[in-house]
C-alpha positions as CSV (number, residue, x, y, z in Angstrom):
1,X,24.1,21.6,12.7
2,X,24.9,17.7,12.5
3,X,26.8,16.2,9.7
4,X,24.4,13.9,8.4
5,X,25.5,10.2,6.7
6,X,22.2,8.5,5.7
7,X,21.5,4.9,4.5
8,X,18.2,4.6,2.8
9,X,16.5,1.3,3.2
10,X,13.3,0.6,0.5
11,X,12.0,-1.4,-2.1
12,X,8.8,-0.5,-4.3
13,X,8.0,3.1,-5.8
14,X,6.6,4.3,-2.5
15,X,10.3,4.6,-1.7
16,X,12.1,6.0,-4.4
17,X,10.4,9.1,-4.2
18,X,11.1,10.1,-0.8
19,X,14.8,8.4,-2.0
20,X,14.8,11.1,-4.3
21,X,13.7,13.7,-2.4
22,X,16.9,13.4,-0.7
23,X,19.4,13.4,-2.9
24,X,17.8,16.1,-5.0
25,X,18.4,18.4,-0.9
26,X,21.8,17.9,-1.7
27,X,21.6,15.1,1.7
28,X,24.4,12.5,2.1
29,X,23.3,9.5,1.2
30,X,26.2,7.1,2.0
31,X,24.2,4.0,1.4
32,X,20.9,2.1,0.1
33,X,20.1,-1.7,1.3
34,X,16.7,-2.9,-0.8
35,X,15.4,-6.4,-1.7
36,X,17.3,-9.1,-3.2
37,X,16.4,-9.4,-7.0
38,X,13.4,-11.9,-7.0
39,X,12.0,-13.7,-10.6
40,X,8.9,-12.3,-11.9
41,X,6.3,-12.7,-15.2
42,X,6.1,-15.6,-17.3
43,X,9.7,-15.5,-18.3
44,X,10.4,-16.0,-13.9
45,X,13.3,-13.3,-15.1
46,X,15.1,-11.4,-12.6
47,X,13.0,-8.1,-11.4
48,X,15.6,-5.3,-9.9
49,X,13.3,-3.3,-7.6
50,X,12.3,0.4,-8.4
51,X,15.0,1.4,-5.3
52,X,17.6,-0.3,-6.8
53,X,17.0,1.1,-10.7
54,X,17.1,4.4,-9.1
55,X,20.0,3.7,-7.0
56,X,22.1,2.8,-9.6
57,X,20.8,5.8,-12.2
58,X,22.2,7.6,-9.3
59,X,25.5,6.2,-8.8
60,X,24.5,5.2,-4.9
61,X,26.1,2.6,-3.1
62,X,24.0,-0.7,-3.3
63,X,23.6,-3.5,-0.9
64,X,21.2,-6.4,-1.4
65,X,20.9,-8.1,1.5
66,X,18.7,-11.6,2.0
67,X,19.7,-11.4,5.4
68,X,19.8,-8.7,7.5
69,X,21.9,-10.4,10.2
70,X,24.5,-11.8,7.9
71,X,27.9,-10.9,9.4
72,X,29.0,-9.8,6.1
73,X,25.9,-7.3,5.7
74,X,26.4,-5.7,8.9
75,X,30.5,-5.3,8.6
76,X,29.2,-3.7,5.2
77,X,27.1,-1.6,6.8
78,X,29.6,-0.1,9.8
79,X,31.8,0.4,7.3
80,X,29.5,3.4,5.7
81,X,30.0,5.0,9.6
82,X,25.9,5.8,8.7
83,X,24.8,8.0,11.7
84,X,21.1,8.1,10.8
85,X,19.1,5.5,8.9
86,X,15.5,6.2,7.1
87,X,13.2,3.4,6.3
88,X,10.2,3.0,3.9
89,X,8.5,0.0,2.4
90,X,10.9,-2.1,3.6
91,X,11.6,-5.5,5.9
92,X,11.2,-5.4,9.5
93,X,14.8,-5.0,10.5
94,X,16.7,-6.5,13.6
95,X,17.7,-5.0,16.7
96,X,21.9,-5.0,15.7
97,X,20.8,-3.0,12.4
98,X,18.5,-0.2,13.5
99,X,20.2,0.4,16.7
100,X,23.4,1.0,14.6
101,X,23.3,4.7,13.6
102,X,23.9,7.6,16.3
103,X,20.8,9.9,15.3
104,X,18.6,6.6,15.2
105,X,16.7,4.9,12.8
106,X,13.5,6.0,11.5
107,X,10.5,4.7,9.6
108,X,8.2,6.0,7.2
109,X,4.3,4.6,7.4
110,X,1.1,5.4,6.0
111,X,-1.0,5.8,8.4
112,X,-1.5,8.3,11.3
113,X,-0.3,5.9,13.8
114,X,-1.2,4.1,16.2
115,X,-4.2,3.3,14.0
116,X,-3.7,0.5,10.7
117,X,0.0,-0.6,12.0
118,X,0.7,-3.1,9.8
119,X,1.2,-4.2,6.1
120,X,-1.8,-2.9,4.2
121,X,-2.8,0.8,5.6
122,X,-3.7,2.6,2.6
123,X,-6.2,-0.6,1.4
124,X,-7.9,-0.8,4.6
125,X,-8.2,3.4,5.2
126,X,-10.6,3.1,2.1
127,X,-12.0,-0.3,2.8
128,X,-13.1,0.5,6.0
129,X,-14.5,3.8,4.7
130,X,-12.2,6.3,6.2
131,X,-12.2,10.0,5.3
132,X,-8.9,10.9,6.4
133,X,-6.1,9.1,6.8
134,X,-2.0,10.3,6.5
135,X,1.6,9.3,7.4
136,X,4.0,9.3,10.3
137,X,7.4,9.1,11.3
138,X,8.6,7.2,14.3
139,X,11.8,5.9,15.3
140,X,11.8,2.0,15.3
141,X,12.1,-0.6,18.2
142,X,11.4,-3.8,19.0
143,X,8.0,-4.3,17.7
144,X,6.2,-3.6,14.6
145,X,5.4,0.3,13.9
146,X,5.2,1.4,17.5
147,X,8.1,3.7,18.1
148,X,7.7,6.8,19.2
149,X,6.1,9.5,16.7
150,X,8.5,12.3,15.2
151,X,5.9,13.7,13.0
152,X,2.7,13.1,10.9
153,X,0.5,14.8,8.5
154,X,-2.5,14.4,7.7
155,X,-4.6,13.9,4.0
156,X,-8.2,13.5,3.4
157,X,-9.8,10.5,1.6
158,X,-11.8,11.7,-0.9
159,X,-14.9,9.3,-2.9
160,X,-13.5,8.9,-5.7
161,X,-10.1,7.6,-4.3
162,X,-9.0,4.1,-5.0
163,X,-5.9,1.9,-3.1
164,X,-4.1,3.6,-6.4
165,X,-4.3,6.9,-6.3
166,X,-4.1,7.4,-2.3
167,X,-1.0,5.5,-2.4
168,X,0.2,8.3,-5.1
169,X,-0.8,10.9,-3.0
170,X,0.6,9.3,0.4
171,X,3.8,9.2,-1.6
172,X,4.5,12.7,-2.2
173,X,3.0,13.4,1.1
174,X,5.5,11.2,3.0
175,X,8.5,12.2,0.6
176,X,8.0,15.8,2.4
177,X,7.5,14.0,5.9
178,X,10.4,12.6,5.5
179,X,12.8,15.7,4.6
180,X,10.8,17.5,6.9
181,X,12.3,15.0,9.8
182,X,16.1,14.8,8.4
183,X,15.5,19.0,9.1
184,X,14.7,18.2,12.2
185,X,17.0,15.8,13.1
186,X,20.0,17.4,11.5
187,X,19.2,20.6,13.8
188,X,18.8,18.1,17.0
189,X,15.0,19.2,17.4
190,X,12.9,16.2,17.0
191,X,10.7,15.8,20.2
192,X,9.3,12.2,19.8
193,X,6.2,11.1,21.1
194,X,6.0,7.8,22.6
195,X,3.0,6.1,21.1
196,X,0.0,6.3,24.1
197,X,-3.0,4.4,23.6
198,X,-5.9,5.9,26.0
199,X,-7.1,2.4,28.0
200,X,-10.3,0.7,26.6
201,X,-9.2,2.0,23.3
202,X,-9.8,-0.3,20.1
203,X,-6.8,0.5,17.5
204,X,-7.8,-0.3,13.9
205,X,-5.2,-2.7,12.4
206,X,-3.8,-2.8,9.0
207,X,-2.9,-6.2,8.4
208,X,-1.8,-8.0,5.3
209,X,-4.4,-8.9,2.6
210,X,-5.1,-12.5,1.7
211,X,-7.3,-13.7,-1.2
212,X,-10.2,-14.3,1.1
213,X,-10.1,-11.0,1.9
214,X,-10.7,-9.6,-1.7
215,X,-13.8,-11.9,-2.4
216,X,-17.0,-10.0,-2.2
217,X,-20.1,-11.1,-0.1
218,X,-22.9,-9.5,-2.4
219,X,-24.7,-9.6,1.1
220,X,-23.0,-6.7,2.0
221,X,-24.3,-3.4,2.6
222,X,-23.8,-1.7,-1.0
223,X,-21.2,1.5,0.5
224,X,-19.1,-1.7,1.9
225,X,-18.9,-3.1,-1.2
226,X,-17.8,0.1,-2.7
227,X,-15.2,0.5,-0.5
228,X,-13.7,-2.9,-1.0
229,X,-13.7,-2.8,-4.2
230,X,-12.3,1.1,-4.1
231,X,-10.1,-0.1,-1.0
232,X,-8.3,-3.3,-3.6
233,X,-8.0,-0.9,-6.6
234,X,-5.5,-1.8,-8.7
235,X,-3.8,-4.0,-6.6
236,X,-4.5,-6.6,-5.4
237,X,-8.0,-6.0,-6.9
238,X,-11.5,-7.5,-5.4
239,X,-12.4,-10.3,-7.0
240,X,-16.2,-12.4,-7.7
241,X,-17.7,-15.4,-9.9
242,X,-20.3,-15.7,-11.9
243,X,-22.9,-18.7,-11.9
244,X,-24.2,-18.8,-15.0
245,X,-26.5,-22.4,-14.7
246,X,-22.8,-25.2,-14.7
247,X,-20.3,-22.5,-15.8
248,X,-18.3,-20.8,-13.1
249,X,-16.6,-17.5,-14.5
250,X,-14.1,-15.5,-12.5
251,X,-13.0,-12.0,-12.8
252,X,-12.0,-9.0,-10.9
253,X,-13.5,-5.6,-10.5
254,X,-11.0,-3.0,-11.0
255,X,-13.7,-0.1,-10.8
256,X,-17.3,0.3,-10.1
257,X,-19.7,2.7,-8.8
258,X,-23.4,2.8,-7.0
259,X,-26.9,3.5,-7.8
260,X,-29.3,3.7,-4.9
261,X,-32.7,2.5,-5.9
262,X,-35.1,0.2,-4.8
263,X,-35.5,-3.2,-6.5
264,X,-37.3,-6.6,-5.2
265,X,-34.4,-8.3,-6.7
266,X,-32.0,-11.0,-4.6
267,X,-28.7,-9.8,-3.7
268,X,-26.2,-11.0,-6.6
269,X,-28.4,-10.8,-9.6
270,X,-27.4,-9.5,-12.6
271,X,-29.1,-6.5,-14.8
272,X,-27.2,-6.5,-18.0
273,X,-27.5,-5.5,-21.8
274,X,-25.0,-5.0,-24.3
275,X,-23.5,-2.2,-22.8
276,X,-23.5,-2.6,-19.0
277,X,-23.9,-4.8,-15.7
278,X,-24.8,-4.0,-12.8
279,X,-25.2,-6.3,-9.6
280,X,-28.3,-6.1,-6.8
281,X,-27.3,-5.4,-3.4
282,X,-29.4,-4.3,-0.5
283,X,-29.6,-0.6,-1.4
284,X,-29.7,-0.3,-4.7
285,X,-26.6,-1.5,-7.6
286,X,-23.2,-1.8,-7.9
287,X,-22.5,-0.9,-11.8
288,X,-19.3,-2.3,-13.2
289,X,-17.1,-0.5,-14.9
290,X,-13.6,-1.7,-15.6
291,X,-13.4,-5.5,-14.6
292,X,-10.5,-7.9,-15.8
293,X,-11.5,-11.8,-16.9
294,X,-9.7,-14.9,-16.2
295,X,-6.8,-15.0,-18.9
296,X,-8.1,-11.9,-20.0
297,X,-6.6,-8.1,-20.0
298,X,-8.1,-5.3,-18.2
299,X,-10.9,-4.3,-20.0
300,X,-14.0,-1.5,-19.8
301,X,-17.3,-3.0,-19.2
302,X,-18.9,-2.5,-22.4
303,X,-15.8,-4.1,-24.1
304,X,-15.9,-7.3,-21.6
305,X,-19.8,-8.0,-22.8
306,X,-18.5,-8.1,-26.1
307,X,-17.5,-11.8,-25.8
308,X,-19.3,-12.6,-22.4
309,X,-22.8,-14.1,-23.5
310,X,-24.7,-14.3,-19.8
311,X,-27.7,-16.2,-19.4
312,X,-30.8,-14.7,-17.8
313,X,-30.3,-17.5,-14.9
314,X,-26.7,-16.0,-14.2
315,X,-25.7,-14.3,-11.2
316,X,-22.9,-13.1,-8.7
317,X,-21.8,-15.4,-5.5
């Protein structure tokens, strides 16, 4: 059995709990790197990530990097004599850092790899109307989430799942990967898999979202729409205007649903009383739910019409 001396490298939630995971299996944890603190809100105060909070409600040691090749970082870093590193949510790292440790250095990523490598996995799984998706380990190398594969699991996508509440579940799910791994590791039994890709084979890619990406064509088939929408839930959220004859009115849809039915109606056009809106697509509607105006909180539907006096002449673009 190998004595194991771990540094943990993460940032957002996603991390902590596999972070945790750890420490409450009793594993050495010698070390945690995570992001530098960065300004946030309106105040542009100094945000601590969730890694660090937790790192420090746990007495780890803490190293904030805001460059991973600083000669002062990586004397830091031999000096913990880590023998395996674990990664999740965090910078790509450089060659001198993850070839450091003895037992390697490992990544956690929400896909099941070699399909959505990349930034954004669990958005486009949904957008692009997946019904199964999962996560993997692999050891890093040179190039962006192509090491070889330790282990994966998979978890099914089911309708009703947005960006939110997969990333919850791919959480937990990974948390378990992960101790999983260290098991396996720890007894020398991993058997990684080099990544083959069968020739003539497309992968799906997971690249990072923009704003463009999060604008919805109303020309869209109406399940598409769906799954963007589903797919950007809560963050960083699909987004639309409304024409309403020389007023242009933003706002985001947080949560929506369809209704298949046909209509003789242009794609865009609103149907809306006092207590909801729906939009005309190519099959049927998309009926809004929970939808956040400009300067405006996150608000249900029926609350947002309150104060939003449309025009019969308005419509979606």
């Amino acid at each position: 059995m190998r004595d194991l001396r771990i540094v943990f490298m993460g940032t957002p939630d996603f991390a902590v709990a596999t972070l945790a995971t750890l420490i409450a299996n009793s594993y050495n944890v010698v070390g945690v790197v995570t992001a530098a603190d960065k300004p946030a809100g309106r105040g542009r105060k100094l945000r601590e990530s969730a890694v660090k909070v937790f790192a420090r409600e746990k007495n780890l040691r803490l190293m904030q990097p805001t460059n991973l090749k600083d000669d002062a970082f990586i004397e830091e870093l031999k000096s913990l004599k880590s023998n395996l590193q674990i990664v999740v949510a965090f910078r790509m790292l450089p060659k001198v850092v993850w070839q450091m440790p003895k037992y390697g250095t490992f990544n956690l990523h929400a896909s099941l790899l070699p399909d959505y490598r990349g930034a954004a996995p669990i958005n486009w799984a949904i957008i692009n109307g997946e019904t199964e998706t999962g996560v993997t380990t692999f050891f890093i190398d040179e190039k962006i989430d192509t090491g070889a594969i330790i282990l994966q699991a998979r978890l099914s996508i089911e309708a009703e799942d947005t960006a939110g509440s997969l990333h919850d579940k791919l959480m937990l799910k990974g948390a378990d990967l992960v101790l999983k791994t260290v098991g396996l590791i720890q007894e020398d039994k991993a058997q990684p898999q080099i990544q083959e890709i069968p020739e003539g084979t497309e992968l799906k890619s997971a690249n990072k979202i923009h704003k463009d990406t999060c604008r919805i064509d109303w020309k869209q088939p109406m399940n598409q729409i769906q799954n963007l929408i589903r797919g950007l839930s809560p963050y960083p959220t699909a987004w639309t205007t409304i024409l309403d004859n020389e007023e242009v009115i933003l706002l985001k849809i947080f949560t929506s649903n369809t209704q298949q039915e046909e209509h003789g109606l242009n794609n865009g056009t609103i149907v809306c009383n006092k207590k909801e809106l729906k939009v005309a697509v190519s099959e049927g509607y998309i009926n809004l739910v929970e939808i956040q105006l400009a300067g405006k909180r996150r608000m249900s539907i029926k609350d947002a019409l309150n104060g939003l006096n449309l025009s019969k002449k308005a419509y979606m673009v």
